[in-house]
C-alpha positions in Angstrom: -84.0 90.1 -135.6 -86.2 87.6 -134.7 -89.8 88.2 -132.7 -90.8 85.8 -129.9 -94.0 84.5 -129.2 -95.7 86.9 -126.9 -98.2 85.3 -125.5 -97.3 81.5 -125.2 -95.3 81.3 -122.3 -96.1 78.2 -119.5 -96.0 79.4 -115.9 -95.1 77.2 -113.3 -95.3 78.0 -109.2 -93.8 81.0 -108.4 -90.2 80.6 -107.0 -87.3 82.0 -107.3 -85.3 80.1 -110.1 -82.3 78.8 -110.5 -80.6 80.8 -113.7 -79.1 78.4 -116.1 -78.4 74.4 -116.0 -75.9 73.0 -114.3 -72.2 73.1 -115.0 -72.2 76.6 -116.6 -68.4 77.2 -116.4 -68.0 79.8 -113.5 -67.9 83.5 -114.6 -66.7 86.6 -113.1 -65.5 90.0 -113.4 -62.6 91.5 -111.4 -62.1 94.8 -110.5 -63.4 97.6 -112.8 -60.9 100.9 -113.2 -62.6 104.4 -113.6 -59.4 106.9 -114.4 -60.4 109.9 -112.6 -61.3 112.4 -114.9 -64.2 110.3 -116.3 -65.4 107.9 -114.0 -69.0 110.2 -114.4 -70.0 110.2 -117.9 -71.1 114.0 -119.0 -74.6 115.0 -119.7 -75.9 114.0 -121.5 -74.9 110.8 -122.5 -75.8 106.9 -122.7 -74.7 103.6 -121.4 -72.9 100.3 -122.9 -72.0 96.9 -121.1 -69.8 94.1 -122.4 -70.4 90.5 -122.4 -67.8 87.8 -122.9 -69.7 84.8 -124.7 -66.5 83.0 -126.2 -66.4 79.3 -124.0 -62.9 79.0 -125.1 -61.8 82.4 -124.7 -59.7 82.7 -121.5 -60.7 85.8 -119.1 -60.2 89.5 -120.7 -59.1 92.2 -119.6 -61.6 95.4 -121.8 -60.7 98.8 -122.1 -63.0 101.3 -123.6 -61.1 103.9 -125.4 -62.3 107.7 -126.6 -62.0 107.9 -130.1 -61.6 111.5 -130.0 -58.3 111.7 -127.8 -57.9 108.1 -127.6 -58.4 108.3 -123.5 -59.3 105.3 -122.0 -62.6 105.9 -120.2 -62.9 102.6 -118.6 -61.4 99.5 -117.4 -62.5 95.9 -116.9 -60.3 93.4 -115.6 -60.7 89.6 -115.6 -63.6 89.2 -117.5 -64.6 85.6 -118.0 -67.2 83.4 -120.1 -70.5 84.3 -119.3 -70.0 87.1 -117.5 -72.1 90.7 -118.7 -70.7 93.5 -117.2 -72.5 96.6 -115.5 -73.7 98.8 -118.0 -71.0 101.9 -117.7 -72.2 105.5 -118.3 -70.2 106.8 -120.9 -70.9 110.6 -122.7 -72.0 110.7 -126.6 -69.2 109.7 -128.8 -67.6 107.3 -130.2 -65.6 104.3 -128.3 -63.3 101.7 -128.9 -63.8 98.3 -127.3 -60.6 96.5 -127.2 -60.3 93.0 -125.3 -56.7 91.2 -124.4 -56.4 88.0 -122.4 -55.6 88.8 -118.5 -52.4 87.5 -117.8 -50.9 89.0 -121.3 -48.0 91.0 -121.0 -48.1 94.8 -121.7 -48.5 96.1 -125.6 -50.0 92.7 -126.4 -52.7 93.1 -129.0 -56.5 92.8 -128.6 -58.0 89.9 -129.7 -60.8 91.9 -130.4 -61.4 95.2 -131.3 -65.0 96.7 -131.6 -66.5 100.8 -132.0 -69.4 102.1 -130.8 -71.6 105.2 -130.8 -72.9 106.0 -127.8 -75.9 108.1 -128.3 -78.3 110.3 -125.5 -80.2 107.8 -123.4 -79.3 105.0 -125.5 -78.1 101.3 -123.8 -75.9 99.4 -125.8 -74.7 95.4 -125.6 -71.2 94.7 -127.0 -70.7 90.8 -127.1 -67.3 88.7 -128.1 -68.8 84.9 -129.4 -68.1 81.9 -131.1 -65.0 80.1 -131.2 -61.6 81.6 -130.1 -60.5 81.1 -133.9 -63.0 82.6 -135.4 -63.8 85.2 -132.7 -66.6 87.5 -133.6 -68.4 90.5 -132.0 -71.6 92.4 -132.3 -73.5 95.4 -131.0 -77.0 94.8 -129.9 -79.4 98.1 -129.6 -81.1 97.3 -125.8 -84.4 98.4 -125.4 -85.4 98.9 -121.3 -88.6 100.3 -121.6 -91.0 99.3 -118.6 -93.5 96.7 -119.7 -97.2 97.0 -118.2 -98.0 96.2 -114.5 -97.5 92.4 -114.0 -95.7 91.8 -116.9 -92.3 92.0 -117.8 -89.9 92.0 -121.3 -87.4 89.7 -122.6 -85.4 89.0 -125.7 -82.8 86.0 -126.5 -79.8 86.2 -127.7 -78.2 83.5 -129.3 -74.5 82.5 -128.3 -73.6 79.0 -128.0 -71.2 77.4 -130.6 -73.2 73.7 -129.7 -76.1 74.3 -132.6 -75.6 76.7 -135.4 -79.3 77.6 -134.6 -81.5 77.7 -131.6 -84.8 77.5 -130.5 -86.6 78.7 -127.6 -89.9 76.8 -126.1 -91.9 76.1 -122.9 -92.1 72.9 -121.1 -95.2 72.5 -123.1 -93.6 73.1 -126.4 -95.0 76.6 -127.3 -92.2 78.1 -129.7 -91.3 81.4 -128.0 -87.9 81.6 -130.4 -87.5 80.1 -133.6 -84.4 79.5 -135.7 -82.1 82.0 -134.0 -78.7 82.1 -135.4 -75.5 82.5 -133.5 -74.5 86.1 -133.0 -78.4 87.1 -133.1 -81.1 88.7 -130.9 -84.5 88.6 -131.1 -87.2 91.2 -130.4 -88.1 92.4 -127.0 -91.9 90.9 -126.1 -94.1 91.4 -123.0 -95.1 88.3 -121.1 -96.6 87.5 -118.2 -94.1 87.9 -114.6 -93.1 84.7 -113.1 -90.5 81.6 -113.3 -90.9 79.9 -116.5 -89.3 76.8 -117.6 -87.8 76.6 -121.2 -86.4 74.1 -123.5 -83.6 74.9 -125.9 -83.0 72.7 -128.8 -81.0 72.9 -132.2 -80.3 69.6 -134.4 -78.7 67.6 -132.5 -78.4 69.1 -128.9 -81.4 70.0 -126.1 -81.4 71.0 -122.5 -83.9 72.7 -119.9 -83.7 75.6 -118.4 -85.6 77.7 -115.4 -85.3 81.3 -115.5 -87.3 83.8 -113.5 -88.8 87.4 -115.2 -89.7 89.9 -112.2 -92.5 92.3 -112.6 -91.7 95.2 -114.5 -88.4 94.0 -115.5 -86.7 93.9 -118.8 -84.3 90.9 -119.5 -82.1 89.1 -122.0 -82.0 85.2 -121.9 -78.3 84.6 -123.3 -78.1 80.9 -124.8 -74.8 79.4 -124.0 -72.4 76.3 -124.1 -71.7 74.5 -120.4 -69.2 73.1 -119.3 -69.7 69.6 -121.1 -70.0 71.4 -124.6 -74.2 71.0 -123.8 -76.6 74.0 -124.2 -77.7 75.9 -121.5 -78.8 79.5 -121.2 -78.6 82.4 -117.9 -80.8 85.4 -117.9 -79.5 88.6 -117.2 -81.8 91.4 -115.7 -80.9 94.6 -117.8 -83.4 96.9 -115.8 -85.4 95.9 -112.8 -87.9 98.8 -112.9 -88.1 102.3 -115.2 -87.0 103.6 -111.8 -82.7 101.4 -112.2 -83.2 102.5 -116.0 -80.4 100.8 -116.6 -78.9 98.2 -114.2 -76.2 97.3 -113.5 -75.6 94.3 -111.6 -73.3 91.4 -112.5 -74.6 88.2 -112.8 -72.4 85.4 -113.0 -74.7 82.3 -114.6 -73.3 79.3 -113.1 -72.3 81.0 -109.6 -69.0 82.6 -108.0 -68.2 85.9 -107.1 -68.2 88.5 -108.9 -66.8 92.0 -108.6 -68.2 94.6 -110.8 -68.0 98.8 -111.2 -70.6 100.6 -109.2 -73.9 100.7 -110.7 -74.3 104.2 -111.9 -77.8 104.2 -110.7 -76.7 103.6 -107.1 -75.4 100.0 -105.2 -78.6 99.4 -103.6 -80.8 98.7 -107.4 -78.1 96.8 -108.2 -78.3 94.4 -104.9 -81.8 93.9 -105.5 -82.0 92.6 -108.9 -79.1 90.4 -107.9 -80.8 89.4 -105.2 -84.0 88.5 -107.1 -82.1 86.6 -109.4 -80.0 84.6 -106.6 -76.6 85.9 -107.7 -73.9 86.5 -105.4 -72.5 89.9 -106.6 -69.7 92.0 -104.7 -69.3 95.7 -105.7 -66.0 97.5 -106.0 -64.3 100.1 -107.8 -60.8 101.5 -107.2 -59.3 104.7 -108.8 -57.1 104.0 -112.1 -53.2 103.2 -111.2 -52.8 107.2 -109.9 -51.5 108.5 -113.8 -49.0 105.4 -113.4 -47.4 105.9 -110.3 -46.7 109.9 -111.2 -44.5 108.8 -114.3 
């Protein structure tokens, strides 16, 4: 893990920012499946979400599977780079994350494959990155504990396959992340609300970026490869206030609809932070395939 600079953040006017550069490839997710018997995680329980940070990984489809039992619990369909899904309520346990590409045929195998424990009250992050030949994935451990009044929490996780490592300033040239390695995050740290404009640089390869941190949210600033193999980076609201602990809503990066499961915390949080963010999010869910068409 790697802590960011607390303190050195550069404000500019507030406004409402526009999240990522230019030219982030479009990123979606398509309707999410709840089979009926556990589309409401038991109590107690926690949460996990999946983000698909491969740029040359065509959409996938993600299935979260019971160990114990091996039930699918949960269903994803057309997930594409970029996109971070809902975070889905899920009872203590141990999962299986499997991902296939969307338009595979039936019993194809998962590109990747990834367990989890899910523990009481505990959000989780389960990312696909790098290359689609050497395809990786890692759990992050989120934190959404409320900042203090007028401030607000983020962390960055590092992604794109442009620089090997990252680094994170202001405008001003104030480190905030240094030397992050793909397939890391760093800490959490509390800065002050507002829109922020940051530079992302490795060796060879640099690009701004203008992301906006609400009061009292908690956020993760994903660096990630656009559409012209430059960097650029999207930040994703994980939880708005202590109130949405956690939220839910899609965000999308470079634009385009997106249709996600219902936040378990209710549509309306959801809306909001996607609203504060300027994202474009539709909400759907539709029951599982009803037990295969009674076969």
């Amino acid at each position: 893990m790697f802590p960011l600079t607390a303190s050195v953040l550069s404000r500019r006017p507030a406004r409402l920012a526009a999240i990522g550069a230019t030219a982030l490839i479009a990123a979606g997710i398509g309707i999410a499946t709840a089979p009926a018997a556990s589309a409401a995680a038991a109590e107690p329980g926690g949460w996990a979400r999946v983000a698909h940070l491969s740029p040359d990984t065509k959409s996938v489809d993600v299935q979260l599977t019971a160990l114990a039992g091996g039930a699918v619990v949960y269903e994803l369909d057309d997930v594409a780079y970029g996109a971070v899904s809902p975070y889905i309520p899920l009872a203590d346990g141990t999962y299986v994350v499997s991902m296939v590409p969307s338009d595979a045929a039936d019993g194809t195998q998962p590109v990747v494959q990834q367990s989890i424990d899910v523990a009481e009250g505990e959000p989780l992050t389960v990312a696909a990155y790098g290359r689609n030949a050497d395809l990786k994935t890692t759990v992050f451990e989120d934190d959404l504990s409320a900042p203090a009044d007028g401030q607000a929490r983020v962390r960055v996780v590092q992604a794109s396959t442009v620089e090997p490592t990252v680094n994170v300033d202001t405008a001003e040239g104030r480190p905030i992340a240094r030397d992050v390695p793909a397939g890391a995050a760093t800490d959490y740290a509390a800065v002050p609300a507002g829109s922020w404009n940051l530079e992302l640089t490795g060796a060879d390869e640099s690009a701004t970026s203008a992301v906006d941190l609400p009061a009292g949210s908690v956020s993760t600033l994903f660096v990630l490869d656009d559409a012209r193999g430059a960097l650029t980076a999207q930040a994703i609201t994980d939880s708005a206030t202590l109130a949405d602990m956690p939220v839910g809503g899609i965000h999308t990066g470079g634009g385009g609809t997106a249709v996600a499961a219902v936040n378990p915390i209710g549509v309306g949080a959801a809306a909001a932070a996607a609203a504060v963010l300027g994202v474009s999010a539709l909400i759907a869910v539709r029951r599982r395939r009803e037990v295969e068409a009674d076969a």
